[in-house]
C-alpha positions as CSV (number, residue, x, y, z in Angstrom):
1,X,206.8,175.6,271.8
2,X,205.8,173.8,268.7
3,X,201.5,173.2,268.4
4,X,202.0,169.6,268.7
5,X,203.6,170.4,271.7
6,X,200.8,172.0,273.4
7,X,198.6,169.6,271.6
8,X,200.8,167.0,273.9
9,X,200.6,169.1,277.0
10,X,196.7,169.2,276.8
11,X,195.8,166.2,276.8
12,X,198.5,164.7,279.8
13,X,196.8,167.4,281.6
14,X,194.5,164.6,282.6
15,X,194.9,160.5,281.8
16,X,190.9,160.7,280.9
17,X,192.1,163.0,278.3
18,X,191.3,161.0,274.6
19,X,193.2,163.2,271.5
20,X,190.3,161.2,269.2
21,X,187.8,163.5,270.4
22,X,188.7,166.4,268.4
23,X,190.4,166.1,265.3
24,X,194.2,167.7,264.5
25,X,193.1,170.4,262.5
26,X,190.2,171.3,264.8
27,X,193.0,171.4,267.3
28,X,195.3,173.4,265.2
29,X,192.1,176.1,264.3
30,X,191.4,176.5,268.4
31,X,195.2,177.1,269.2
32,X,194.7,179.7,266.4
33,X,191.7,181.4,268.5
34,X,193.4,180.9,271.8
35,X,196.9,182.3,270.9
36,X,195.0,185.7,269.3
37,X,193.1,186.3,272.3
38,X,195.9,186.0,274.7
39,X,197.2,189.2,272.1
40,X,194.2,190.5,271.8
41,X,194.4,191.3,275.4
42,X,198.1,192.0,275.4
43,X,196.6,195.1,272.4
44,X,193.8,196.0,275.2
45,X,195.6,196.6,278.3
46,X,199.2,197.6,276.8
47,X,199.9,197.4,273.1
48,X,203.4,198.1,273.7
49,X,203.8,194.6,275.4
50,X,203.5,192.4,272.4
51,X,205.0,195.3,270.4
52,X,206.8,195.0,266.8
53,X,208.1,197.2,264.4
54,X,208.0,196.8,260.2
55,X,208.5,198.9,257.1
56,X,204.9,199.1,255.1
57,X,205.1,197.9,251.5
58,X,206.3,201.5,249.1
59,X,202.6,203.1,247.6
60,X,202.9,204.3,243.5
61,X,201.5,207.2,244.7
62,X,199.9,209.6,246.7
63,X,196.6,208.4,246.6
64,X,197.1,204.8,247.4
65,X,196.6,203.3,251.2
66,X,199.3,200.6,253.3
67,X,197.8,197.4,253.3
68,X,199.1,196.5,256.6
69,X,198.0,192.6,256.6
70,X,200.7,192.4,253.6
71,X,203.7,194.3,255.5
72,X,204.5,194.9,257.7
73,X,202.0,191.7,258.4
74,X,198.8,191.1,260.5
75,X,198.4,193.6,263.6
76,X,196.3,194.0,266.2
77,X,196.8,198.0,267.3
78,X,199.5,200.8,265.8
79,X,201.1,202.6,268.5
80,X,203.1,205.0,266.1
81,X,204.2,205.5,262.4
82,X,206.8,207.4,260.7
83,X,207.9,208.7,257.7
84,X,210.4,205.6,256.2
85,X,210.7,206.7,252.6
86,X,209.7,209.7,250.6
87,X,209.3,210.9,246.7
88,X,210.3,214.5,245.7
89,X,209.5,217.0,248.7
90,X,206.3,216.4,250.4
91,X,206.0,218.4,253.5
92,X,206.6,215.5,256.0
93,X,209.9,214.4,255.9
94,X,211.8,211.0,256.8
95,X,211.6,210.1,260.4
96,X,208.6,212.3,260.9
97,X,206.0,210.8,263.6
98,X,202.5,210.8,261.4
99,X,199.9,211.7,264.1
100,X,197.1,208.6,264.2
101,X,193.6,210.3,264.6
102,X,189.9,208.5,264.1
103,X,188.7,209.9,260.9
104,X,185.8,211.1,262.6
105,X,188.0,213.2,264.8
106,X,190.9,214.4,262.9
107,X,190.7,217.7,264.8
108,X,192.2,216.0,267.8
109,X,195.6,216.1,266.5
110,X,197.5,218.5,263.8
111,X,198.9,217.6,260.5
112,X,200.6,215.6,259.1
113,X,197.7,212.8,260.0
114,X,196.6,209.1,259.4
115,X,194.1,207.0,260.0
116,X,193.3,203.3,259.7
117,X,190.5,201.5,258.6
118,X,190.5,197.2,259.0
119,X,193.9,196.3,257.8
120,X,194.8,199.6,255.5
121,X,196.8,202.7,256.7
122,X,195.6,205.9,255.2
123,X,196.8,209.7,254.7
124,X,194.5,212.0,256.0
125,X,193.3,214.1,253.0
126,X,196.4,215.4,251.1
127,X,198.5,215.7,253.8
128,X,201.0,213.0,252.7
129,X,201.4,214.4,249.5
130,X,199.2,216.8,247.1
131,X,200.0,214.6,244.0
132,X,201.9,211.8,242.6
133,X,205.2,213.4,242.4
134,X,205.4,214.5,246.0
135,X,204.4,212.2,248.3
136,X,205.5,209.8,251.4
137,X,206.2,206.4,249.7
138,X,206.7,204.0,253.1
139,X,206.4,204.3,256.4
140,X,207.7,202.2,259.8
141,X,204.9,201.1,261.4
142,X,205.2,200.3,265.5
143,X,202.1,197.6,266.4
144,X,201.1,195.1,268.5
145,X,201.2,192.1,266.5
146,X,198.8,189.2,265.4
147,X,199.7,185.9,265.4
148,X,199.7,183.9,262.3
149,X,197.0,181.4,261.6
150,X,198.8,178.1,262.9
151,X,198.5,175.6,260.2
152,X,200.5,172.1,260.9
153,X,201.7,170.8,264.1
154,X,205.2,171.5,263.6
155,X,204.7,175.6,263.7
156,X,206.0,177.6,265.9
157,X,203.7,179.4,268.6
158,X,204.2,183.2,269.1
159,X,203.4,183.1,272.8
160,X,205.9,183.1,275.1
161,X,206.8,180.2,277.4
162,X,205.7,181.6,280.3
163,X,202.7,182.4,279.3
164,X,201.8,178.9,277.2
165,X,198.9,178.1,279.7
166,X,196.9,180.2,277.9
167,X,196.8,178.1,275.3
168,X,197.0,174.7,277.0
169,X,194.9,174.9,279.5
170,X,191.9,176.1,277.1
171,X,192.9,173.2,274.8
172,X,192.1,170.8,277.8
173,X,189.1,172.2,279.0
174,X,188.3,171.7,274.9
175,X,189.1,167.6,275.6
176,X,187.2,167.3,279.0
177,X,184.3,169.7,277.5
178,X,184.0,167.0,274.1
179,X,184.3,163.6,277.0
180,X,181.6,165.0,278.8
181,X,183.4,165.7,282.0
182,X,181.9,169.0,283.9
183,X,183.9,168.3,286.7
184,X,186.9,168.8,285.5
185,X,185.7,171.8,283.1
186,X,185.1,173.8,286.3
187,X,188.6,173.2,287.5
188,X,190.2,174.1,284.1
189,X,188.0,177.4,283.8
190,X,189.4,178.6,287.4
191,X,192.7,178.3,286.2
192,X,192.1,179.8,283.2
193,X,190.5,182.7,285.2
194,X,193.1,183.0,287.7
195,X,196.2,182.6,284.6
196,X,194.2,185.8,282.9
197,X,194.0,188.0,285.8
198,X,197.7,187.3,286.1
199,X,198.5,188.2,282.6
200,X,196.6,191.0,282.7
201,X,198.1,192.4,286.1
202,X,201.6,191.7,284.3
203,X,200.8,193.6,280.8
204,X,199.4,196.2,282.7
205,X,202.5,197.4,284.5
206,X,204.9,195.5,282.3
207,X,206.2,199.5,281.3
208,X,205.7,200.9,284.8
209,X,208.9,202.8,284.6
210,X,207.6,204.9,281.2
211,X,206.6,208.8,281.2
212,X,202.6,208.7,280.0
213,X,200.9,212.0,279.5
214,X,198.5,212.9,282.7
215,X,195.1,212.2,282.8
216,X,193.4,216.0,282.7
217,X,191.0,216.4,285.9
218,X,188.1,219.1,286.3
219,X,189.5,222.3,288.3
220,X,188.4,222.9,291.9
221,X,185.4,225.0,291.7
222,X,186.2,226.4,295.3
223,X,182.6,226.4,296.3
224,X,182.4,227.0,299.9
225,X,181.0,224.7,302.6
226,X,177.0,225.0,303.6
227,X,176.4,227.4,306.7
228,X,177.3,225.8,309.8
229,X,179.4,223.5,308.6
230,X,178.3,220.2,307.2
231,X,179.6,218.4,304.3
232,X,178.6,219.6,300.9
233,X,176.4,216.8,298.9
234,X,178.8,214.7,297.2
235,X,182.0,215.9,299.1
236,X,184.1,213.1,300.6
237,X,183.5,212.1,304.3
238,X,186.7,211.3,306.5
239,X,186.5,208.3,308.4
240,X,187.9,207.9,311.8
């Protein structure tokens, strides 16, 4: 689906519809916004789902970050990175998972580590090499991926057909909201509504059938019922 035509699928959503009322490349800027959400939300609730996979540009040397927004391009969430390329004999070698940690709570996970900040990929301290001789040079970065800024009418749309609503139906809502038409605003946002909660049900399970680790869960504390029986503040109560 090219942005003209969900442009074209906006506006026959209604024949009160008038194109006039917002210009082309105010069009073109909202498909922008509305296509990134719809993956913004994909990154939230499974960033698997919208997932990619790119090499990062090589770094000179060990000191330098992966500016992510140049290659492997825009993303919205890494799920993983590994070791692509290598110079001498840094500890990590190629194919090794680099563990992703918040740079505030690198204890969380053991070496070798990275972090991100905005669009740039960093080593965690010199764990990615001690100098410039030996050091990791590239890595494969797997992301959910961001959109690209939609520019003419004839481009392309990321989205997937079955999920183009998403973009039309906001794009209407955008014509009835400019003709002064609160009616019909209220119809459009239900739909929207009702085609989110949809997508969202769908990311959600989308990889039902993968192994995730378990969710840890206090231990019993096998604290014994009151005298006399009773239930215990807090403790379930059976119905029936």
């Amino acid at each position: 689906m090219t942005a003209q035509d969900a442009i074209n699928r906006a506006i026959q959503r209604s024949a009160l519809n008038n194109p006039d009322l917002v210009p082309t490349a105010q069009m073109l800027g909202y498909l922008t916004s509305y296509e990134r959400a719809v993956y913004a939300m994909g990154a939230k609730y499974n960033p698997e789902y919208f997932g990619a996979e790119g090499d990062t540009a090589t770094r000179a040397d060990n000191t330098e970050s992966w500016d992510l927004t140049t290659s492997p391009g825009d993303v919205f969430a890494l799920t993983a990175v590994h070791v692509a390329t290598i110079v001498g004999t840094p500890t990590p070698e190629v194919g090794d998972k680099l563990n992703l940690v918040s740079f505030r709570f690198p204890e969380l996970q053991v070496t070798p580590r990275a972090y991100v900040r905005g669009q740039q990929l960093y080593g965690y301290g010199d764990e990615l090499g001690a100098d410039g001789t030996d050091f990791v040079e590239s890595v494969t970065a797997y992301y959910s991926e961001m959109p690209a800024v939609v520019s003419t009418t004839a481009a392309v749309l990321t989205i997937p057909e079955e999920w183009a609503d998403l973009v039309v139906v906001p794009l209407a809502r955008l014509l009835a909201l400019r003709d002064n038409r609160p009616g019909d605003v209220q119809v459009l946002d239900a739909e929207y509504n009702s085609l989110v909660a949809t997508f969202i049900d769908h990311v959600s399970v989308y990889d039902h059938g993968a192994t995730r680790p378990l969710i840890a869960v206090a231990a019993a504390t096998g604290t014994r019922p009151p005298a006399g029986g009773g239930v215990q503040p807090g403790a379930p109560r059976v119905m029936g």
